[in-house]
KEVEXBA-451388 format. One record per residue (C-alpha): residue number from 0; chain; z, x, y; residue in one letter. Coordinates in steps of 0.05 Angstrom, whole numbers, plus 32768, in hexadecimal, padded with zeros to 4 digits. Layout:
<pts>
@k NUM c A w Z u X v Y r A
...
</pts>
This chain:
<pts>
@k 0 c A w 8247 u 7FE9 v 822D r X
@k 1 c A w 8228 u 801A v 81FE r X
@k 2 c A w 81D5 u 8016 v 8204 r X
@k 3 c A w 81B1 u 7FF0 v 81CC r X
@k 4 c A w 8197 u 8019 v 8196 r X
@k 5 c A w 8157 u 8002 v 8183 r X
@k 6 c A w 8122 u 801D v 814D r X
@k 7 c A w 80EB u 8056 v 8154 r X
@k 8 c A w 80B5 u 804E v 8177 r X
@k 9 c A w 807A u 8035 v 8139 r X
@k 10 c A w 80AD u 8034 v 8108 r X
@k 11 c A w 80BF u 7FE7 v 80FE r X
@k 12 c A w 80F7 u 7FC1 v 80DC r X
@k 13 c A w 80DC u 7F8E v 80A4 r X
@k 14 c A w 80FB u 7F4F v 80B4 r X
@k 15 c A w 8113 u 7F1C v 8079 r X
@k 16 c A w 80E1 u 7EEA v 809A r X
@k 17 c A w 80AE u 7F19 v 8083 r X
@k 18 c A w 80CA u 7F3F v 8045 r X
@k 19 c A w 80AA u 7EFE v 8019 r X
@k 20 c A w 8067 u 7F1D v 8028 r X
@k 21 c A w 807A u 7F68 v 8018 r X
@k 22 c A w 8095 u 7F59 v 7FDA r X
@k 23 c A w 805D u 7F2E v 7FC4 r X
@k 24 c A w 8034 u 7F68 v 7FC7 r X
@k 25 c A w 805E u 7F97 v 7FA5 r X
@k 26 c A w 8063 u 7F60 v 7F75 r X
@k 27 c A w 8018 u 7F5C v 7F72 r X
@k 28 c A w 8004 u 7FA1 v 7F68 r X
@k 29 c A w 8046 u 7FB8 v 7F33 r X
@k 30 c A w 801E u 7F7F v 7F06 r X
@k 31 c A w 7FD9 u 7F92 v 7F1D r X
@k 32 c A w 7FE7 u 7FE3 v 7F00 r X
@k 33 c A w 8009 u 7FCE v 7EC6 r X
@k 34 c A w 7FCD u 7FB1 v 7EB3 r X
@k 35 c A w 7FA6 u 7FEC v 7EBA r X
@k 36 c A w 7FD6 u 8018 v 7E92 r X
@k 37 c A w 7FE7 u 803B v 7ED9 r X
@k 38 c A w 803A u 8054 v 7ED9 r X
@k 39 c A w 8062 u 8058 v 7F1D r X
@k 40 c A w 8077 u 8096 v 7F37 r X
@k 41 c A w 80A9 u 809B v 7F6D r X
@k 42 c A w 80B4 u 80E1 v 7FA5 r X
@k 43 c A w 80DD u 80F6 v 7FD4 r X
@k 44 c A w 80D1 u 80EC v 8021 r X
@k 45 c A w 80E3 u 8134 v 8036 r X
@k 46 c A w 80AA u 8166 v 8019 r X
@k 47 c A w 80A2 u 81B2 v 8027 r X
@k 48 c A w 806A u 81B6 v 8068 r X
@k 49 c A w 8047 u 81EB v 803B r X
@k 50 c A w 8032 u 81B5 v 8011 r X
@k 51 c A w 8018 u 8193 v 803F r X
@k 52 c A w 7FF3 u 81C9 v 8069 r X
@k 53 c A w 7FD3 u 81DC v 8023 r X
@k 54 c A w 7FB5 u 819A v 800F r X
@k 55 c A w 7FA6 u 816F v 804C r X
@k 56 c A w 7F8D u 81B4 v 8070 r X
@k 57 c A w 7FB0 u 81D7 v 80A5 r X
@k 58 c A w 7F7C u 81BB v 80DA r X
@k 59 c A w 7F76 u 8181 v 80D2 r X
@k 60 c A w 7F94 u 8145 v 8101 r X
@k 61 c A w 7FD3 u 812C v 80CE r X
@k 62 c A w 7FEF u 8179 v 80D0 r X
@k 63 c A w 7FDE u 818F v 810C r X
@k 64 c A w 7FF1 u 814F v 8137 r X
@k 65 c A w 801B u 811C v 8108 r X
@k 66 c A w 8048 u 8138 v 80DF r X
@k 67 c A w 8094 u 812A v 80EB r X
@k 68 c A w 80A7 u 817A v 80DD r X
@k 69 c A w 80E7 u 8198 v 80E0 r X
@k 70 c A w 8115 u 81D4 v 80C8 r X
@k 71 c A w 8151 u 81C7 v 809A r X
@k 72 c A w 8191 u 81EA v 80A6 r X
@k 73 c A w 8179 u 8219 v 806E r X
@k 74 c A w 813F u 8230 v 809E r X
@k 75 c A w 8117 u 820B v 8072 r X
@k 76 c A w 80D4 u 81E2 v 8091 r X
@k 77 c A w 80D1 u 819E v 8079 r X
@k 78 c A w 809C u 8167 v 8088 r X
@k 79 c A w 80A1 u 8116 v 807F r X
@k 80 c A w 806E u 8104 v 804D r X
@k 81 c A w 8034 u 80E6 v 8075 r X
@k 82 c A w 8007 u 80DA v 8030 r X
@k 83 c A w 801B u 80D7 v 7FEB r X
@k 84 c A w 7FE9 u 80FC v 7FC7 r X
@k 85 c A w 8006 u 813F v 7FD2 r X
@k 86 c A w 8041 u 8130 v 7FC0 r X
@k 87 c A w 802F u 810A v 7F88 r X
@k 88 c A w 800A u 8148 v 7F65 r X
@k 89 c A w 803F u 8183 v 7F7A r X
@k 90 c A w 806A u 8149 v 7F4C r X
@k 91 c A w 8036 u 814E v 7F18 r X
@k 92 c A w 8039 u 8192 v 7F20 r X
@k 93 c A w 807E u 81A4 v 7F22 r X
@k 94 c A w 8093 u 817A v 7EE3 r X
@k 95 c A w 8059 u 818A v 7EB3 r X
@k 96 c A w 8039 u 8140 v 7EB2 r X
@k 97 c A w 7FEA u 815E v 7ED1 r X
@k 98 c A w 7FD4 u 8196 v 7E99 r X
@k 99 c A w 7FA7 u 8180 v 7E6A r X
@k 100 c A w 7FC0 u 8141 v 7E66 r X
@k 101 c A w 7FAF u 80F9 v 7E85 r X
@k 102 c A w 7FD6 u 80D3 v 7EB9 r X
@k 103 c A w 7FC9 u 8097 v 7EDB r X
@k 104 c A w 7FFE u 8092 v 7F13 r X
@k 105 c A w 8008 u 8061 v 7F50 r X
@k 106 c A w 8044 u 8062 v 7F8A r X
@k 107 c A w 8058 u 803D v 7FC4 r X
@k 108 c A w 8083 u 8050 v 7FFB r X
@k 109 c A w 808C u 8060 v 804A r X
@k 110 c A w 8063 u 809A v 805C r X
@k 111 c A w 8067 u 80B5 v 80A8 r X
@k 112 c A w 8034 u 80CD v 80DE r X
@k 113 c A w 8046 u 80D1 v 812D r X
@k 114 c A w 8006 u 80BC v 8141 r X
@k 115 c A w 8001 u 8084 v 817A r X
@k 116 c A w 8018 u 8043 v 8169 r X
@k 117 c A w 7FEB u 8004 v 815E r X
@k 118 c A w 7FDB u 7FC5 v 8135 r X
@k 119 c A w 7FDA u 7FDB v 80F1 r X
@k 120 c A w 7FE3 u 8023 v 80FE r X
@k 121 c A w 8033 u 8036 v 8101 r X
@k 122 c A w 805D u 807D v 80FA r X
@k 123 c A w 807E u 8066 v 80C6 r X
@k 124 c A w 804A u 803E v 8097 r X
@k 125 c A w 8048 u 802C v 8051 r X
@k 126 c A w 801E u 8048 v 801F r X
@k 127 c A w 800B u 802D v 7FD4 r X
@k 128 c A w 7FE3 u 805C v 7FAE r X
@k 129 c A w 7FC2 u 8071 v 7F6F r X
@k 130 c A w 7FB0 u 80AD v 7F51 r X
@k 131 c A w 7F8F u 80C4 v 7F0F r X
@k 132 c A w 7F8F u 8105 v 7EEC r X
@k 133 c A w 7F70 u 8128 v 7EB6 r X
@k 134 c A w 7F2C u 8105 v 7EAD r X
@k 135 c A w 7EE9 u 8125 v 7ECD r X
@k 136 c A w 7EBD u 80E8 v 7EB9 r X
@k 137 c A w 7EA5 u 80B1 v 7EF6 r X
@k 138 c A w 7EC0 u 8080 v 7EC2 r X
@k 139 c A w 7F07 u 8085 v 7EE1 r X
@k 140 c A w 7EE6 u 808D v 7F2E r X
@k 141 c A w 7EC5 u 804A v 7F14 r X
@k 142 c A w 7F10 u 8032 v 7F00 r X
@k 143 c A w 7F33 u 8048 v 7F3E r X
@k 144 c A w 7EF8 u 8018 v 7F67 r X
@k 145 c A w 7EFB u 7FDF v 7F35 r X
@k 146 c A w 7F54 u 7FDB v 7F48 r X
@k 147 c A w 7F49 u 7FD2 v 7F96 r X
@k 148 c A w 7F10 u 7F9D v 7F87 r X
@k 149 c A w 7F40 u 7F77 v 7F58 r X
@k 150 c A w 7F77 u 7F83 v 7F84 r X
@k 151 c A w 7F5C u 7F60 v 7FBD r X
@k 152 c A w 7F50 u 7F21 v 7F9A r X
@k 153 c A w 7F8B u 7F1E v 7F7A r X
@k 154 c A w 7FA8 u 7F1F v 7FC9 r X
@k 155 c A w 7F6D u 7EEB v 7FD9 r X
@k 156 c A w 7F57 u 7F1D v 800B r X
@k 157 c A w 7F0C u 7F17 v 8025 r X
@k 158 c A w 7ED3 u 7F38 v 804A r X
@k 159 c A w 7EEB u 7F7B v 8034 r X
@k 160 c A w 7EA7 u 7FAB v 801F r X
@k 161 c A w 7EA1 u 7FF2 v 7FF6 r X
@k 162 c A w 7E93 u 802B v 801C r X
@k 163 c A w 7E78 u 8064 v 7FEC r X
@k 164 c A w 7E5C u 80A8 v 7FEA r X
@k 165 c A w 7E62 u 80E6 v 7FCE r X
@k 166 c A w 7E76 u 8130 v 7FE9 r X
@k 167 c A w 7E5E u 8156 v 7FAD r X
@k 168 c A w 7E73 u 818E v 7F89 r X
@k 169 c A w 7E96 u 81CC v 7FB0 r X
@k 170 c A w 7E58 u 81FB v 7FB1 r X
@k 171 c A w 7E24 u 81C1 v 7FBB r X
@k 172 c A w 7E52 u 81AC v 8001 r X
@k 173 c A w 7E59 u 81F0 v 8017 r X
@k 174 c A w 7E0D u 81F9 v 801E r X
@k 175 c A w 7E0D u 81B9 v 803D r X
@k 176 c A w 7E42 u 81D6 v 806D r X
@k 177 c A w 7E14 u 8208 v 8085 r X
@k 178 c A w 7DDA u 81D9 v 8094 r X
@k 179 c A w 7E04 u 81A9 v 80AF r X
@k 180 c A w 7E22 u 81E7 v 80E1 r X
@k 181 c A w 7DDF u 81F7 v 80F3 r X
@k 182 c A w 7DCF u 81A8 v 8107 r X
@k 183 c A w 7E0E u 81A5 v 812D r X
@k 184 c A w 7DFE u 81ED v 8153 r X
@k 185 c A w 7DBE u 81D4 v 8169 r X
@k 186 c A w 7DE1 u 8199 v 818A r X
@k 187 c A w 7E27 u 81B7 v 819C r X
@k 188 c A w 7E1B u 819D v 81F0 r X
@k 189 c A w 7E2A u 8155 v 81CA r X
@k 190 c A w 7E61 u 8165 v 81A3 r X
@k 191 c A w 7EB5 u 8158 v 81C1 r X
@k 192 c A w 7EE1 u 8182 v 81C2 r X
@k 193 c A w 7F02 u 816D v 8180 r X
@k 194 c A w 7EBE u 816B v 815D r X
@k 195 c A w 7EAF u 81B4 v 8176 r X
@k 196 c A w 7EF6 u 81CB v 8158 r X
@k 197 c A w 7EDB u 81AA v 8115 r X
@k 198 c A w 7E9E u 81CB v 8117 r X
@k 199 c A w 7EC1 u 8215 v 810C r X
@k 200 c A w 7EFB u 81FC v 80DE r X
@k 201 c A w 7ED9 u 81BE v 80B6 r X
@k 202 c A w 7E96 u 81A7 v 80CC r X
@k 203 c A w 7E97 u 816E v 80A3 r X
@k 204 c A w 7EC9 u 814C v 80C0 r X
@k 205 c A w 7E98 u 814B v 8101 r X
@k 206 c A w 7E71 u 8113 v 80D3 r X
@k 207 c A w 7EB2 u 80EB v 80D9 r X
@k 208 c A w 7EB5 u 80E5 v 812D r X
@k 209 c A w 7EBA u 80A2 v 8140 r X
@k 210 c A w 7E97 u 80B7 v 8186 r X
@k 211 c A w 7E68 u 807F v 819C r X
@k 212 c A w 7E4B u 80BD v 81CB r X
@k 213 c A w 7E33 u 80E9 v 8186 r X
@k 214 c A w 7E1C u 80B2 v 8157 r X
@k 215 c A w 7DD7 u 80B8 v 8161 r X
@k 216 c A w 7DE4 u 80FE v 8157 r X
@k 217 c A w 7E0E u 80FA v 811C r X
@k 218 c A w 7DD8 u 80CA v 8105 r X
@k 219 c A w 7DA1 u 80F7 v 80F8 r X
@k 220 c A w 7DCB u 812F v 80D8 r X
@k 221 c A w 7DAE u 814E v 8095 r X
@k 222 c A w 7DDA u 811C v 8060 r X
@k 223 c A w 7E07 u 813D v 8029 r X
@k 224 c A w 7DE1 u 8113 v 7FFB r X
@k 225 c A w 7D9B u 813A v 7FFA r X
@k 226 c A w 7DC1 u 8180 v 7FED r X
@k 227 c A w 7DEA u 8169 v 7FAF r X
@k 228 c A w 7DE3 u 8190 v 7F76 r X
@k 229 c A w 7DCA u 816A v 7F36 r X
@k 230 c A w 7E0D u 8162 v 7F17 r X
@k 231 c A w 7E30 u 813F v 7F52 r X
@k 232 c A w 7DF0 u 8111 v 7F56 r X
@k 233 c A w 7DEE u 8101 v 7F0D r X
@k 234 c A w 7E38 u 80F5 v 7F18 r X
@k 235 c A w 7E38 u 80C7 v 7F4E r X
@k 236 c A w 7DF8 u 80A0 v 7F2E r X
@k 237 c A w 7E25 u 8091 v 7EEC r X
@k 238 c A w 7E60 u 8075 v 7F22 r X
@k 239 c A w 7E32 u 8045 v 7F48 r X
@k 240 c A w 7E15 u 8031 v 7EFF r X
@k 241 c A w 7E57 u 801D v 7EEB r X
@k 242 c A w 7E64 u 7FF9 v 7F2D r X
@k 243 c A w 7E1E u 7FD6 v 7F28 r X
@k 244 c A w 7E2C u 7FBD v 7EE1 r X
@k 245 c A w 7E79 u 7FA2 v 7EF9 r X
@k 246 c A w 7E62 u 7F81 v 7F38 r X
@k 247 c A w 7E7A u 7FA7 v 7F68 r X
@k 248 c A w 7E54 u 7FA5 v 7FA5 r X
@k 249 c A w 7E4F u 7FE0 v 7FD2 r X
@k 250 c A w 7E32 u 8009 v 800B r X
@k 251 c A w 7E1B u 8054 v 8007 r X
@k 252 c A w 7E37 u 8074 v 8042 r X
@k 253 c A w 7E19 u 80BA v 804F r X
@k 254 c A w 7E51 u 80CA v 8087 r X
@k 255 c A w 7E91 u 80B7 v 8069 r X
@k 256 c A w 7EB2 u 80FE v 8056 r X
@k 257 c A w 7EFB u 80E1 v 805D r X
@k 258 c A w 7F29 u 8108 v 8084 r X
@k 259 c A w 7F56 u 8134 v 805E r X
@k 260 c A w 7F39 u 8179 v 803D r X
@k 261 c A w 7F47 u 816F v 7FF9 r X
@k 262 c A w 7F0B u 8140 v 7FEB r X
@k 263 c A w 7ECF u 814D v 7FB8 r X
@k 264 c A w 7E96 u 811E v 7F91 r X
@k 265 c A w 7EAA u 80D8 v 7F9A r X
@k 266 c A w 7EC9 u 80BC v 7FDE r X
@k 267 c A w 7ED0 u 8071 v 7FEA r X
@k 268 c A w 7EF2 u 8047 v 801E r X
@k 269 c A w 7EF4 u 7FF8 v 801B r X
@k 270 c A w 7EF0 u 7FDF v 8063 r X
@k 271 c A w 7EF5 u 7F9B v 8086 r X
@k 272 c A w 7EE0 u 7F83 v 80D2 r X
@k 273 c A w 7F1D u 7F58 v 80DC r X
@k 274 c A w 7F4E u 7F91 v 80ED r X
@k 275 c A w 7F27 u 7FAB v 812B r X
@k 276 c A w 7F23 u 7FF4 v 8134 r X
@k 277 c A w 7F4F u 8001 v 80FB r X
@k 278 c A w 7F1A u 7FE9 v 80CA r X
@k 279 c A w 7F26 u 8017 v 8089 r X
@k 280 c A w 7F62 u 7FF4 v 805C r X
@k 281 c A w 7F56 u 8020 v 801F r X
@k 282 c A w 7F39 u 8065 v 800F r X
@k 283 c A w 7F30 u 8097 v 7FDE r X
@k 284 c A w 7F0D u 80C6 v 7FB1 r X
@k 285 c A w 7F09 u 8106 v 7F84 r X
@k 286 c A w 7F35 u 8146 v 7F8D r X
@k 287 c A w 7F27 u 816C v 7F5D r X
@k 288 c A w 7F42 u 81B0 v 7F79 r X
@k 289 c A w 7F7D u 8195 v 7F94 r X
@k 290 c A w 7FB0 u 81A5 v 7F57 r X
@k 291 c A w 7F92 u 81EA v 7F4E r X
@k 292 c A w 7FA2 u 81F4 v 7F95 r X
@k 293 c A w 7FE2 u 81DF v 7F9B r X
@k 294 c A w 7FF8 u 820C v 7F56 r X
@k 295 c A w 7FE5 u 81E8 v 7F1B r X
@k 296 c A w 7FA3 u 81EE v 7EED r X
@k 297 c A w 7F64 u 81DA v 7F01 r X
@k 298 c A w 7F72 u 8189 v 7EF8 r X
@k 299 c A w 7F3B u 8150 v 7F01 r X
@k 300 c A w 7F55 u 8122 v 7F30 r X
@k 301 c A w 7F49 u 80E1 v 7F61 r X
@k 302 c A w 7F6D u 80A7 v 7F87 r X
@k 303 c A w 7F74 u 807F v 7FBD r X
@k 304 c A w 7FA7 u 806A v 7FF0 r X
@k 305 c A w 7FB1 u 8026 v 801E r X
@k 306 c A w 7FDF u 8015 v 8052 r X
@k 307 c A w 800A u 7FD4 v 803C r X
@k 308 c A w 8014 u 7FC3 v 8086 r X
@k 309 c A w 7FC9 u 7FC4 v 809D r X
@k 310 c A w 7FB8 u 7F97 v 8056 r X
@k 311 c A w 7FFA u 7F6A v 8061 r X
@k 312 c A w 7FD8 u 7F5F v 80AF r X
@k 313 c A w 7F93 u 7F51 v 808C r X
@k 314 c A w 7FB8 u 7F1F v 805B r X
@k 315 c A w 7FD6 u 7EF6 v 809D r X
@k 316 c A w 7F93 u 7EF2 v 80BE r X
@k 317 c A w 7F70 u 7ED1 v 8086 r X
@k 318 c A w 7FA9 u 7EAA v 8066 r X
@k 319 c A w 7FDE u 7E74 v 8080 r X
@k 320 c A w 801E u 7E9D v 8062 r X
@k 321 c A w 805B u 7E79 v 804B r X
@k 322 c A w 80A5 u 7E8E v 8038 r X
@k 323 c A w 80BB u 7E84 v 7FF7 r X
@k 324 c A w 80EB u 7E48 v 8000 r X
@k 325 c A w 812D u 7E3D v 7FE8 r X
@k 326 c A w 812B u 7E08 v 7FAB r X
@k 327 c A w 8174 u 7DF9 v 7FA9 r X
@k 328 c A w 81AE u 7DFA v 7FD9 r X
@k 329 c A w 81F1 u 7DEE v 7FBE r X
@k 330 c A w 8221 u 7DD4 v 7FE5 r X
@k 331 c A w 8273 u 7DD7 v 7FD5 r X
@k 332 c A w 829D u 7DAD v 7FF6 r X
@k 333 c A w 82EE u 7DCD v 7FFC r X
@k 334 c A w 8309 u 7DFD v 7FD6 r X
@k 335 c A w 830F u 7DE8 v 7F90 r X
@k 336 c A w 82C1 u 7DD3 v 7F8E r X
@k 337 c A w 82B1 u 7E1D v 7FA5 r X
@k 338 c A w 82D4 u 7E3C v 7F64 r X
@k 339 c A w 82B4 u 7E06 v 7F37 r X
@k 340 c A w 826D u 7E0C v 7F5B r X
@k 341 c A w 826E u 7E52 v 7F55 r X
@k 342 c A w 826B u 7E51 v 7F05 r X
@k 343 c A w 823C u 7E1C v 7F0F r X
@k 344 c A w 820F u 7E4B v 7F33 r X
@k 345 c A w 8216 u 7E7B v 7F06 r X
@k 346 c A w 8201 u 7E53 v 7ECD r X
@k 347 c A w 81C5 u 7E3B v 7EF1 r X
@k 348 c A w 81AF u 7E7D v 7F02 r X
@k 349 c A w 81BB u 7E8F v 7EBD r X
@k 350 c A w 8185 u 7E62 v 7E9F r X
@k 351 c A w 8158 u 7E69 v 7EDB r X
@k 352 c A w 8154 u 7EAC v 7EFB r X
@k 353 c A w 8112 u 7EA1 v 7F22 r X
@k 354 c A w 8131 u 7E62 v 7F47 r X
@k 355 c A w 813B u 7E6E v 7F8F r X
@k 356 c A w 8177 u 7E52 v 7F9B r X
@k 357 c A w 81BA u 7E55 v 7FD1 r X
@k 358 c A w 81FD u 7E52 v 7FC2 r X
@k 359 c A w 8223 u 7E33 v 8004 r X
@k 360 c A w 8255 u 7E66 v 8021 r X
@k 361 c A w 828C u 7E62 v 8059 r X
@k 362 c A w 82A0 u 7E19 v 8055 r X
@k 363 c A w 828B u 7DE2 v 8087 r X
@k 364 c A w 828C u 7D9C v 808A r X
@k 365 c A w 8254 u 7D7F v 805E r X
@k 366 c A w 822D u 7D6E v 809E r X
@k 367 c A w 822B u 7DB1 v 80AD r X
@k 368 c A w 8213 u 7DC8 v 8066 r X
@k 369 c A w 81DF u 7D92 v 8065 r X
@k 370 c A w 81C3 u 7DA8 v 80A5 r X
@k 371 c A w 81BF u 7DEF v 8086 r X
@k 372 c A w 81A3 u 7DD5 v 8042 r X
@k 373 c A w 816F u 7DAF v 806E r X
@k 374 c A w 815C u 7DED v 8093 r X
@k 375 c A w 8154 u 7E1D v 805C r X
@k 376 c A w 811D u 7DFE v 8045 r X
@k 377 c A w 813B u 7DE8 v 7FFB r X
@k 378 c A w 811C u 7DAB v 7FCD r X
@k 379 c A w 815E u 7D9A v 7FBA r X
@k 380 c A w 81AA u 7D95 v 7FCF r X
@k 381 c A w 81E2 u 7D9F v 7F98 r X
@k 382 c A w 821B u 7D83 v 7FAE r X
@k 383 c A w 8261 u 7D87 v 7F8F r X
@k 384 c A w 82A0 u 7D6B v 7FBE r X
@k 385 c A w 82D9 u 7D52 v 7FAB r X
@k 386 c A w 82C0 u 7D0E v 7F87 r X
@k 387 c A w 828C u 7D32 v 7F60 r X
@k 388 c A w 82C0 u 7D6A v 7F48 r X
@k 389 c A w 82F1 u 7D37 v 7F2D r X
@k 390 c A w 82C0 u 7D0D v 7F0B r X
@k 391 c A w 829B u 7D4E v 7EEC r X
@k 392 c A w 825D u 7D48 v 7F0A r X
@k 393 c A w 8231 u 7D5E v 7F3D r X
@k 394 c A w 8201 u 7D35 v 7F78 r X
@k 395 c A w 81B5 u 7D4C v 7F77 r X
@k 396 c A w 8197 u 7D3A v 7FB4 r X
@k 397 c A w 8152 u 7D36 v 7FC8 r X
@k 398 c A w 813A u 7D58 v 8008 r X
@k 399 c A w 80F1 u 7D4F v 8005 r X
@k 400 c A w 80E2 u 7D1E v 7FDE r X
@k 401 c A w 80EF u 7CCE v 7FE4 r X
@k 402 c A w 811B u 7CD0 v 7FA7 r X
@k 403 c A w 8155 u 7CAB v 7FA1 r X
@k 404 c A w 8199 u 7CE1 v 7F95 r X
@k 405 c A w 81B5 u 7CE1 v 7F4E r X
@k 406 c A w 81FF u 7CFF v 7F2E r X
@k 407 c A w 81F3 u 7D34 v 7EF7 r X
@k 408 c A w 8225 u 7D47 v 7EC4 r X
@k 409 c A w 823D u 7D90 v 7ECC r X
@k 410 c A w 8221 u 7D9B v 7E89 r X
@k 411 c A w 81E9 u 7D78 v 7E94 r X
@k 412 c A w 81D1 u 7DA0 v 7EDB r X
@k 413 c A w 81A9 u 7DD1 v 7EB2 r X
@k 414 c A w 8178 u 7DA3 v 7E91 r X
@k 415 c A w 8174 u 7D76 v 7ED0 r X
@k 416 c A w 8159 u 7DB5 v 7EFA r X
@k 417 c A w 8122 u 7DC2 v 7EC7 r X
@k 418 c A w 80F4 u 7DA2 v 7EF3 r X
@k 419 c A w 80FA u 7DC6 v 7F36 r X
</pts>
């Protein structure tokens, strides 16, 4: 017997148990960026690794550690996407939609990273995000915030808070790189081993250790915020305005630099306490220089990204999540009733295409069809033997409900289903 081939480690199978609550969300969010005006844009999976190495940064963790790279048979390197933004603006680029023009954008998709499995954290994941080019004003940073918070209560999601600071403009963080070097120099016995590889390729990212042993440390570092030039302040003061005046409640966090090179001004990340470690379930911010550096002209930019996964894990905690039943189950009793109950299915379907409703297939006595009417969850059997067919009519019985069964007309079945 051959050995059973099962799936890849942290990549998972979504099973139809579960696919209710996937598509819910997809549901949820096509509406939610329609409403802002936002249009989808879809990529490919397979990107050059160039494009990657010259966004994320060649040292950091995702392309030095996580990315699924390999060669083509043309010789070619190719990576797995393991974010979207990239990818998104080399397609801006590429096909002219980024220069001097606006764009409001959002995808969703699988994205891949081989880091080590865990509860909301997988190799292959699923990413919805949203980008907007073209507009240098904290209005749309104000925008971008405004989506997640109405997002989460259109998923009923609680206890989820705003994490928010800013990184400043390029020359205002680079002489807050060299003060910050200094700091770190003076203490480099406390720094790991990872931090002390930072601290000659990106210091910054030092701020982001989640090392219990260099908190206190980390906690009295000089803070981006008192060496920001007096545009980036004024910048971020007119963002937090706009937040205070919608009611969006958040926290100023001095440390959070995000973890990918391409940041500038704003950074935000909305975090919760009921995930564990894995707290962050949304993050974003500016990136300004990010289309200039990929090819394209200098291009005002921001977004943010979340993993469907860790929010669909965050939806099961808080709510009691239930299938979408079947309404109807139709079931057709020999051979003749099959052909007639088919057009009768159709023409049900016809006037109502949201009903969720099954159409009995394979034969089976009708104890056997009841018993799998009963267990799919339906309102209501259809039932159409012999009797019924000859006398033009079908049997509507409730499964539910204490309601006595009644005979319907075949022309008559559409108006008596108005109800379900």
């Amino acid at each position: 017997m051959s050995k059973l081939i099962k799936s890849i480690r942290g990549m998972h199978d979504v099973l139809p148990a579960d696919s209710h609550r996937w598509q819910a969300f997809e549901n949820t969010i096509r509406q939610l960026m329609a409403s802002y005006g936002y249009k989808e844009i879809r990529m490919p999976l397979v990107e050059s690794t160039d494009l990657f190495c010259r966004s994320i940064g060649e040292v950091t963790d995702i392309v030095e550690k996580e990315m699924y790279t390999f060669e083509d048979r043309n010789g070619d390197k190719l990576t797995l996407r393991p974010e979207g933004t990239a990818s998104c603006v080399r397609a801006g680029i590429q096909h002219g939609l980024l220069h001097n023009q606006i764009q409001r954008l959002w995808y969703n998709g699988p994205m891949f990273r081989h880091e080590r499995p865990q509860k909301g954290r997988y190799r292959q994941f699923h990413q919805f995000g949203v980008e907007a080019y073209g507009i240098d004003t904290p209005d749309i940073d104000a925008e971008l915030i405004l989506i997640g918070a109405r997002l989460w209560r259109q998923l009923g999601l609680k206890n989820i808070r705003l994490e928010l600071n800013t990184l400043g403009s390029n020359q205002a963080r680079a002489k807050y790189k060299a003060v910050l070097v200094e700091y770190l120099n003076e203490h480099h016995a406390l720094l790991d081993e990872d931090s002390q590889r930072r601290l000659l390729t990106n210091p910054l990212r030092v701020l982001d250790s989640k090392n219990p042993a260099m908190k206190a440390m980390l906690d009295n570092a000089p803070a981006l915020v008192d060496h920001l030039d007096d545009e980036s302040r004024q910048q971020f003061d007119k963002l937090t305005a706009r937040l205070d005046a919608t009611g969006i409640e958040y926290t100023l966090n001095p440390r959070l630099v995000r973890g990918l090179d391409y940041y500038c001004k704003t950074v935000f990340e909305w975090v919760t306490d009921e995930l564990g470690a894995q707290g962050t379930i949304c993050a974003g911010g500016r990136y300004d220089g990010l289309v200039e550096q990929l090819g394209g002209k200098a291009t005002p930019a921001i977004g943010f990204a979340l993993g469907v996964e860790r929010i669909l894990s965050l939806l099961e905690a808080q709510q009691e999540q239930v299938a979408d039943p079947v309404e109807v189950y139709f079931l057709l009793l020999g051979e003749a009733c099959e052909v007639k109950g088919l057009q009768l299915a159709e023409a049900i379907r016809e006037h109502y295409p949201e009903m969720r409703m099954v159409t009995h297939c394979g034969g089976g006595s009708f104890k056997s069809q009841m018993k799998k009417a009963d267990k799919s969850g339906a309102r209501i059997a259809l039932i159409l033997a012999e009797d019924e067919l000859s006398n033009e009519q079908l049997t509507l019985k409730y499964l539910r409900e204490k309601k006595d069964q009644v005979s319907v007309k075949f022309e008559d079945i559409v108006t008596s289903l108005a109800d379900i």
